[in-house]
DRENDRENZA-448238 format. One line per 5 residues: number of its first residue (from 1); their letters; for each residue x, y, z of C-alpha. Coordinates in pm, whole numbers, plus 50000, padded with zeros to 5 digits. Each point is the difference from the previous one (the first is absolute). Example, Ala and Ser with C-alpha at 12.3 -4.5 7.8 and 13.67 -1.06 7.14 Angstrom:
<sites>
1) as) 51230,49550,50780  50137,50344,49934
</sites>
This chain:
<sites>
1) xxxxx) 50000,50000,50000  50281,50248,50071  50079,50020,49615  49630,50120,49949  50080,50305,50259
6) xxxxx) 50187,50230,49740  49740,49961,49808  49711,50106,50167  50154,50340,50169  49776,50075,50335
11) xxxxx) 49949,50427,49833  49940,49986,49632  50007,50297,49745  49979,49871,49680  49604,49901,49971
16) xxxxx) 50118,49690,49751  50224,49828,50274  49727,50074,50234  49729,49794,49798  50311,49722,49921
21) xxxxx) 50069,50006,50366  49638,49845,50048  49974,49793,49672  50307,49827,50032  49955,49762,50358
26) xxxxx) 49633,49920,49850  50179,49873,49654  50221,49840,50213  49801,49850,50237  49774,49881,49725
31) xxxxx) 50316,49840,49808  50090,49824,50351  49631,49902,50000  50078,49859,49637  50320,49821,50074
36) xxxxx) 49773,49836,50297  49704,49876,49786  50267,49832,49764  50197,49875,50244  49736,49816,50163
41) xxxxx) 49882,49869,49644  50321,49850,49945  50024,49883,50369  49670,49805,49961  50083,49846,49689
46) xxxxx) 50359,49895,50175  49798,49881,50325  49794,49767,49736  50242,49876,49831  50225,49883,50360
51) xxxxx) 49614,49858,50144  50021,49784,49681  50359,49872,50001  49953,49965,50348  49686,49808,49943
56) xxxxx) 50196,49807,49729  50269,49974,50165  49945,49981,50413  50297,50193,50063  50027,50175,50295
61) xxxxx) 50225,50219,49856  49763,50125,49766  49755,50109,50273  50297,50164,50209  50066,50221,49653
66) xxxxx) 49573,50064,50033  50009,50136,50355  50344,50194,49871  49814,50149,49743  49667,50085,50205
71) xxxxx) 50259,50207,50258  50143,50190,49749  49635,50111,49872  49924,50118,50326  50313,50168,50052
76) xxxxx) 49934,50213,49624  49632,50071,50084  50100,50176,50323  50277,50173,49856  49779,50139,49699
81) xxxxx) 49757,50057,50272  50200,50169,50202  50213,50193,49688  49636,50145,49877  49880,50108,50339
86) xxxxx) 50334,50191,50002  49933,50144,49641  49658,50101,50118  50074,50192,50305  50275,50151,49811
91) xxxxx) 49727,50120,49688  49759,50089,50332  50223,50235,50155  50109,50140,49649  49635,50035,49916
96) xxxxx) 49931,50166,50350  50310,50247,49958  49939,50096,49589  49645,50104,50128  50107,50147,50313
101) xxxxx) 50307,50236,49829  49691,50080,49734  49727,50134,50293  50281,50126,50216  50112,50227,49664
106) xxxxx) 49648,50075,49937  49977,50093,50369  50311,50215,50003  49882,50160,49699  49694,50120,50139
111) xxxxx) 50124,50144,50311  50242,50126,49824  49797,50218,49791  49931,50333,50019  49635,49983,49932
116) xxxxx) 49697,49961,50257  49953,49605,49987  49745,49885,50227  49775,49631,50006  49652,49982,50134
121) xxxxx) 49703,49741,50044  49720,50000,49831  49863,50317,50268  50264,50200,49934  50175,49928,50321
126) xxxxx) 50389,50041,49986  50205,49698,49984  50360,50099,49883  50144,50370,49922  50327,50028,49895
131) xxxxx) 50260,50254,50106  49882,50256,49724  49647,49977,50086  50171,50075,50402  50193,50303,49855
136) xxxxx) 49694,50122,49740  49798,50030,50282  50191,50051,50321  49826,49702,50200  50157,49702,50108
141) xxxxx) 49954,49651,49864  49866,49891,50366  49734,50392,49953  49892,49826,49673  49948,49614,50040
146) xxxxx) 49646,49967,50116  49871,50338,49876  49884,50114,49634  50151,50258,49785  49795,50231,50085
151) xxxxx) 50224,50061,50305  50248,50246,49726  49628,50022,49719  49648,50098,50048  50071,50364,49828
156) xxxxx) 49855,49899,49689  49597,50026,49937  49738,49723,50084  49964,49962,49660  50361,49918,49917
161) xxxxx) 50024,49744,50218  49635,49817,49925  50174,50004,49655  50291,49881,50119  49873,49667,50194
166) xxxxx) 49786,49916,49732  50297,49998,49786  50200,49772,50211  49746,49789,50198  49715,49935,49760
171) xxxxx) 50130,50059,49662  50325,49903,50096  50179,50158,49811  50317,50204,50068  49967,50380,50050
176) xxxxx) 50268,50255,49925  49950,50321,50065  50079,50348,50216  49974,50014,50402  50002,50312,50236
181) xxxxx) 50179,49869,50366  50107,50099,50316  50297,49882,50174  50026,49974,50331  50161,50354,50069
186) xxxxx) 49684,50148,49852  50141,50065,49678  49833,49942,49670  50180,49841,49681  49883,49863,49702
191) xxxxx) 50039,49591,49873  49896,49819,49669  49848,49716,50192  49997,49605,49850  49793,49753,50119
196) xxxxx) 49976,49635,49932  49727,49765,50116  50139,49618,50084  49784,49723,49912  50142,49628,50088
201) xxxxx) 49947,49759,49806  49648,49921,50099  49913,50336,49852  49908,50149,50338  50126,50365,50138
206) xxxxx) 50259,49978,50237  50132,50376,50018  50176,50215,49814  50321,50205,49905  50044,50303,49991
211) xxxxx) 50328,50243,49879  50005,50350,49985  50285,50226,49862  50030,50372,50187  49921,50199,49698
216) xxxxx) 49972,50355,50224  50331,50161,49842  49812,49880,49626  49706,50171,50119  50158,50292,50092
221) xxxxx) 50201,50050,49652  49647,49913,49851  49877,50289,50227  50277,50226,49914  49951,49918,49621
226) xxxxx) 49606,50033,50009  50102,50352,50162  50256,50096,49709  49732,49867,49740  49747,50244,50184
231) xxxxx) 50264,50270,50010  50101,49948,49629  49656,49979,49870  49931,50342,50215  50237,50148,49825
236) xxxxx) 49963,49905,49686  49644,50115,50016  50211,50364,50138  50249,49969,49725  49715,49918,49751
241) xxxxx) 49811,50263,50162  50304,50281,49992  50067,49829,49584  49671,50169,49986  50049,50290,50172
246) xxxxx) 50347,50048,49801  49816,49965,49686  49766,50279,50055  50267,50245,50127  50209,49915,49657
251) xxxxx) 49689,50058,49802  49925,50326,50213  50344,50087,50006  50002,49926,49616  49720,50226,49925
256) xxxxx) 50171,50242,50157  50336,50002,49828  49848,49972,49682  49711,50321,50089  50384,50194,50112
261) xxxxx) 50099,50272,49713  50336,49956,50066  50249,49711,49903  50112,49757,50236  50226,49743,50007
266) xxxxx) 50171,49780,50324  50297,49810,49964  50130,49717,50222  50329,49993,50212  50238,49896,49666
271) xxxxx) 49785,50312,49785  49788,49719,49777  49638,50154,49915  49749,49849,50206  49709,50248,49932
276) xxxxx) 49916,50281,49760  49674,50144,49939  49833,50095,49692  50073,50379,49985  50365,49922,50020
281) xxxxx) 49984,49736,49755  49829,50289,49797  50223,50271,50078  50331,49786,49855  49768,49833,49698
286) xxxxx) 50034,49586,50071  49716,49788,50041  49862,49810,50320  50218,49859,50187  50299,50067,49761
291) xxxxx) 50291,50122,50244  49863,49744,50300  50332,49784,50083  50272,50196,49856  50238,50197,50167
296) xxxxx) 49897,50407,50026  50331,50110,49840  49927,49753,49716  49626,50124,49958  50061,50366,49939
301) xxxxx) 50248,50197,50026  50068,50404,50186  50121,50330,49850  50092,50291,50163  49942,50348,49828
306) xxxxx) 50297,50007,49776  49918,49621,49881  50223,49792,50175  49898,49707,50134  49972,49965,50368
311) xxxxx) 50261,49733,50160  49802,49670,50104  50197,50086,50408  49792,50342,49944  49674,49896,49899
316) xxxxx) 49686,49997,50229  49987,49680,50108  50367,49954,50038  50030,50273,50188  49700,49895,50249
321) xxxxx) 50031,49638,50043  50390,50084,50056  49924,50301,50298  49673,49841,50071  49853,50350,50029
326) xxxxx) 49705,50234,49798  50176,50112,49636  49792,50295,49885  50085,50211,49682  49706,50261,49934
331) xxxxx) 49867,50206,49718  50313,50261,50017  50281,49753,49955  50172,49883,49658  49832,49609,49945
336) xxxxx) 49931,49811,49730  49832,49660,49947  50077,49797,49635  49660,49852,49845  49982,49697,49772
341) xxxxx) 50076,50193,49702  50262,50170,50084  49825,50315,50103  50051,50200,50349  49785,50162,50285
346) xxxxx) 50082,50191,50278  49865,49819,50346  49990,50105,50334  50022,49696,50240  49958,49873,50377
351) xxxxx) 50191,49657,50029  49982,49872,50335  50145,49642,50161  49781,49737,50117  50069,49881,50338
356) xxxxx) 49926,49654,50137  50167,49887,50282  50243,50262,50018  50097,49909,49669  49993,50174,49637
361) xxxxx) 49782,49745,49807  49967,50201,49725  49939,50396,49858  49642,50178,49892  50013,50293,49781
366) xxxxx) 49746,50210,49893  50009,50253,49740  49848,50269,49773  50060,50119,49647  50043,50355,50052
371) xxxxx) 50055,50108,49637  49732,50272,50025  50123,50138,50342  50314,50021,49826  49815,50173,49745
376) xxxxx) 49879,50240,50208  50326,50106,50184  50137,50065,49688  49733,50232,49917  50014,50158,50330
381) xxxxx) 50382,50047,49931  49936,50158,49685  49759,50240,50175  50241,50041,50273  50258,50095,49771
386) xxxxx) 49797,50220,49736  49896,50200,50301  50346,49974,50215  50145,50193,49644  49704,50236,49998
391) xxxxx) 50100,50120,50401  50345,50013,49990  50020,50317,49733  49741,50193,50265  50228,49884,50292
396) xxxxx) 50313,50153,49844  49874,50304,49920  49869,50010,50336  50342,49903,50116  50159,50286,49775
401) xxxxx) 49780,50262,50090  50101,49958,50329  50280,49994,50045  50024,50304,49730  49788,50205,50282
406) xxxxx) 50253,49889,50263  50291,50079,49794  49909,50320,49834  49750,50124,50224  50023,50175,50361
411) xxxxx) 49702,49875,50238  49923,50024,50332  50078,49654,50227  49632,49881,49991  49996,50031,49630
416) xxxxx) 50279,49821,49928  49922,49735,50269  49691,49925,49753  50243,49984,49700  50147,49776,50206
421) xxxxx) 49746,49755,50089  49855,50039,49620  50309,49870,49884  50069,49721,50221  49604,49854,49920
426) xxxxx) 50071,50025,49678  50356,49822,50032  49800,49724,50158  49752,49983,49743  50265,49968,49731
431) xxxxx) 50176,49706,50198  49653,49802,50006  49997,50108,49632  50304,49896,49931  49904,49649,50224
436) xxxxx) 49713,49968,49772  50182,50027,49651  50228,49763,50150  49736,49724,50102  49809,50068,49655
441) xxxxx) 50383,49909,49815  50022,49668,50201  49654,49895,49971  50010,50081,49599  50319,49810,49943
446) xxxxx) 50175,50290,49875  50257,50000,50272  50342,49848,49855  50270,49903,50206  50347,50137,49891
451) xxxxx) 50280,49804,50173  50364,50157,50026  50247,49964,50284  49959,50136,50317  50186,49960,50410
456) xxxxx) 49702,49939,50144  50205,50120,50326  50113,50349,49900  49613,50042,49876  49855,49937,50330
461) xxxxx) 50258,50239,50181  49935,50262,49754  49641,49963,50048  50062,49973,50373  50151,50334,49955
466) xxxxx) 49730,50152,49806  49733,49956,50307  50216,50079,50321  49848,50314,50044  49692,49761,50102
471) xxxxx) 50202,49798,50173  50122,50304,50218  49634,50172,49993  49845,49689,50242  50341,49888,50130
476) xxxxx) 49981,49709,49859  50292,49763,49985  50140,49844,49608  50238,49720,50027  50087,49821,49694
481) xxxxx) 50339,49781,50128  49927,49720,49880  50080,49947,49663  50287,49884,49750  50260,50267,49941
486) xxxxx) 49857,50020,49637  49675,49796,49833  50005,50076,49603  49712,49892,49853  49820,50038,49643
491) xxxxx) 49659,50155,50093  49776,50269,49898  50098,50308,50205  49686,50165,49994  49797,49685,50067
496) xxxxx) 50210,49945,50323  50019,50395,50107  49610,49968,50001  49991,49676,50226  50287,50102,50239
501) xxxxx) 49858,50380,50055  49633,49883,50020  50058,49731,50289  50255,50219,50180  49785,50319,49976
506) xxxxx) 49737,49774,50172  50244,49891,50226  50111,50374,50096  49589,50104,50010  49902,49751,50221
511) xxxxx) 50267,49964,50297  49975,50225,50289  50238,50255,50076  50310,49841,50182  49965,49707,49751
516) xxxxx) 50218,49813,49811  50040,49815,49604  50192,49779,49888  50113,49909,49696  50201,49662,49930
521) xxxxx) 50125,49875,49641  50108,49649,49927  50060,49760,49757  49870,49681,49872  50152,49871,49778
526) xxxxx) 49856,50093,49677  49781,50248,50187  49996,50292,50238  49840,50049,50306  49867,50365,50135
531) xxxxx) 49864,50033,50342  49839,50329,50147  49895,49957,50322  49846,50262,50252  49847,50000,50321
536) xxxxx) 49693,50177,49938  49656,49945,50045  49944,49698,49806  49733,49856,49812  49661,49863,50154
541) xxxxx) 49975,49618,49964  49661,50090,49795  50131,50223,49770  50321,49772,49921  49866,49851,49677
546) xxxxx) 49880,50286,49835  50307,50191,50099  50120,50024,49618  49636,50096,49900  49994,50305,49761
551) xxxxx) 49870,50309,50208  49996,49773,50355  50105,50120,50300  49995,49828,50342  49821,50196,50250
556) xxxxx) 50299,50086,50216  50184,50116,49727  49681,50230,49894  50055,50177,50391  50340,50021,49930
561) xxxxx) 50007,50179,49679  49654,50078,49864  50134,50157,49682  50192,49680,49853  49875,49825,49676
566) xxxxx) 49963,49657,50031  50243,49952,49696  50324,49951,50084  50007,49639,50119  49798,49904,49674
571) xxxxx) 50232,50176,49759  50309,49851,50205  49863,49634,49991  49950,50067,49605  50340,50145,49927
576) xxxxx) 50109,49688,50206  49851,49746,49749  50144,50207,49676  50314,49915,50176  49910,49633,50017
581) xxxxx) 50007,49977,50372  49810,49994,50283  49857,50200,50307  49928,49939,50315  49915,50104,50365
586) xxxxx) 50016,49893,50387  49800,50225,50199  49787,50037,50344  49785,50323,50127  50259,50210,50207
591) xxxxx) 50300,49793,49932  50134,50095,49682  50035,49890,49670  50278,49789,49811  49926,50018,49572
596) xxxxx) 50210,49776,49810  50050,50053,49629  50187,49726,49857  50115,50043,49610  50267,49870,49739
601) xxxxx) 50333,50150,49979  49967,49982,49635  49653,50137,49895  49855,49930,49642  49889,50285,49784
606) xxxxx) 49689,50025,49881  49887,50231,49731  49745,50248,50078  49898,50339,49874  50017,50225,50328
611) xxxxx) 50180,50008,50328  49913,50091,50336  49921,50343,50097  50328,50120,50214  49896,49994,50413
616) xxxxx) 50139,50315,50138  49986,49957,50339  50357,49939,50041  50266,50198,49847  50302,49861,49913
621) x) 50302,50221,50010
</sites>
């Protein structure tokens, strides 16, 4: 027998030497049982033949070799006996342990699991619970045998559970569905509840299991996305509802760009055309939607007045989506828009930035054809200069006459204190004269510009010189130290005489006594820089942008000196662009003022018929 051990190892693995570890003693026991039945076939047919020699014979020897014989037949059946009742407690105990490592595995694996497992009779009465039907619930195994489930149950409705034991107990059938609980610490979770009725063979009821799976967290992200389905559906139904909302402010805001007179058209952050209505698309003669998606620069192009084309880094929308501040060029400046065909029109223009975020998205700019204003200036300039000729030959004779009387003639004081004053009013009135014959050239076009070579340094000192009687007359301090020891540049003298006297005369007008201007000359490369600064009155914060307004004046300037014109910044900011530069200001009400005029050091002529009328405020010696 001790050979057979190794072959039938007490803990098996391998499920085939299991089920050889039980088939093998039978086939052996039943080949024994074989060997047996033949050996007692030949052993009778041996025992025969000795009774018949022995018969034959009456030997005594034969009969010894009989009994022999009958011995050794007793001695094989109770070894084959005894060999098969070892074989069969060996395939009993194999039998006993292949089932018991099966139920003890099926055992294990039910405690094991993490699921509520629980047996009950046919009552419902709890039989078995496993350790995750202990931790599910929080009761013991010794809280649960004896009582029903609906120790941790009992939340769901009456009807749920009359559906639910006629499921299981009459229909018998297994149910699967949902079930609220309670654990023992009062707290309420969520399982997706199994249960099995057991019928023996018999077909009678003899309980039931039951496994449930805590499904709480599940419910929860259910929950959570029921919520986000709510909350998404909301606001769709808000964004559907704002869609709508969107589309009638576009169609409002539609109708109302296309009722505007003037042009408009918006750019985005790069300067691509992402809007422009129909009276632009009229004013520069392309059809709907023509210039939508191309670059501005590429759409149409900008003149200035003498017909050169405007620098992309200059135009509108380069200039506003680059500063991110309001560009505004109105009916008296030089600006020209190229249509389809080739043709010009003067605009005047807002363009503003559009601000998201604190970020430039993009540029609007809305503009006018002001051909016919245009029109009308120059008609008014005409007038303006018909009748500026017709009052300057009264003016000089009145000018003559006087000062004939107050040469030739003896008069009392008081007589020739009136000479006096007639001849200063009517110095005045020929300045504004001559102002006005001067704004009627510009605005005409007849003004050329005549460059030759000039030290713009020498100039300003000279000029400097010309006025310090004013200086001295409201102790007022000049300082011009700061400068190159010589600037030559190729400018138009008179062009430049008439922009430095007008801004320094206001300069010298408007500062207190005790004051002091400053004038500062630099270089930039291919350009100059002059500064005149004072610290005057300033100008108003309201009255900054119309400050180079024909015939404006800001309202402390008005109090300061009610007799002044209104023309001298005007004619100075247009004698700035027949240089081909640029003017500008820094200013606050009783602080002073800073003008910067900015211009090439080599100026381009321009033909023209007429020049400026000379200034003579200053005289240069």
């Amino acid at each position: 027998m001790s050979n057979f051990i190794p072959i039938y190892p007490l803990k098996m693995v391998d499920p085939i030497r299991k089920i050889l570890s039980i088939i093998l003693p039978i086939i052996i026991t039943g080949a024994l049982l074989i060997v047996v039945v033949m050996h007692f076939y030949v052993s009778y047919v041996f025992r025969i033949a000795i009774n018949i020699n022995a018969l034959s014979s009456n030997s005594a020897k034969m009969q010894d070799i009989g009994w022999f014989v009958g011995i050794i037949d007793l001695f094989v059946v109770f070894l084959t006996v005894s060999v098969s009742l070892v074989f069969f407690f060996i395939t009993m105990r194999r039998l006993k342990e292949f089932f018991a490592a099966d139920i003890e595995k099926y055992l294990l694996a039910i405690e094991s699991s993490s699921n509520h497992i629980i047996i009950t009779d046919s009552n419902g009465l709890i039989l078995y619970a496993n350790k995750g039907a202990e931790k599910m619930t929080g009761y013991t195994f010794q809280e649960m045998v004896g009582n029903t489930p609906r120790l941790w149950g009992a939340l769901m409705s009456g009807e749920f559970y009359k559906n639910l034991w006629q499921t299981i107990k009459y229909d018998r059938n297994v149910f699967c569905g949902e079930v609220k609980n309670r654990r023992k610490n009062q707290e309420e979770y969520f399982t997706l509840a199994h249960i099995s009725p057991m019928i023996d063979k018999y077909n009678n009821l003899i309980g039931f299991v039951a496994t449930e799976e805590d499904i709480t967290d599940h419910k929860q992200v259910e929950k959570e996305l029921d919520d986000a389905r709510v909350a998404t559906r909301n606001i769709l139904e808000d964004l559907q509802m704002e869609r709508e909302n969107l589309s009638q402010a576009k169609s409002r805001d539609d109708a109302i760009l296309s009722s505007i007179g003037d042009g408009l058209i918006a750019v985005d952050r790069d300067g691509t055309i992402i809007m422009m209505n129909g009276v632009a698309e009229n004013m520069f003669g392309c059809g709907s939607g023509e210039f939508l998606g191309k670059k501005f620069y590429e759409a149409f192009g900008s003149e200035d007045e003498r017909g050169d084309l405007v620098p992309r880094e200059k135009r509108e929308f380069s200039v506003t989506l680059t500063v991110g501040k309001k560009n505004v060029v109105t009916s008296a400046d030089a600006y020209y828009y190229i249509r389809k065909d080739g043709t010009r029109f003067p605009v005047a223009f807002t363009a503003s930035p559009i601000i998201f975020n604190d970020q430039i998205i993009g540029a609007i700019n809305i503009f006018r054809d002001i051909a016919t204003e245009k029109e009308l200036d120059r008609l008014k300039s005409e007038f303006v200069s018909l009748a500026s000729h017709q009052l300057r030959t009264p003016l000089t004779g009145i000018s003559w006459t006087v000062d004939l009387f107050l040469r030739k003639e003896k008069l009392p004081e008081k007589q020739r204190k009136y000479l006096k004053d007639i001849r200063l009013s009517a110095d005045r009135l020929n300045i504004l004269v001559e102002l006005l014959l001067s704004i009627s050239r510009i605005e005409s076009g007849r003004v050329g510009v005549v460059p030759e070579s000039v030290d713009l340094v020498e100039f300003i000192k000279n000029d400097l010189r010309g006025c310090s009687m004013l200086f001295e007359k409201k102790k007022l301090t000049s300082v011009f130290t700061n400068h190159p020891e010589k600037l030559i540049a190729i400018i138009d003298k008179s062009l430049f005489d008439y922009i430095f006297q007008n801004i320094l005369s206001n300069a010298i007008n408007y500062t207190p006594k005790g004051g002091m201007v400053e004038i500062v000359l630099k270089i930039k490369e291919d350009s100059a820089l002059l500064v005149i600064s004072d610290t005057g009155i300033g100008i108003p914060k309201e009255a900054q942008t119309r400050i180079f307004e024909k015939f404006f004046r800001a309202s402390n300037a008005v109090m300061a000196k009610p007799d002044g014109t209104g023309l001298g910044l005007y004619i100075a900011r247009e004698a700035v662009k027949l240089l081909g530069g640029k003017i500008w200001y820094e200013s606050n009400e009783g602080g002073g003022a800073v003008f910067y005029v900015e211009f090439p050091l080599a100026v381009k002529s321009l033909q023209g018929k007429v020049g400026l009328i000379p200034l003579k405020m200053f005289a240069h010696k």
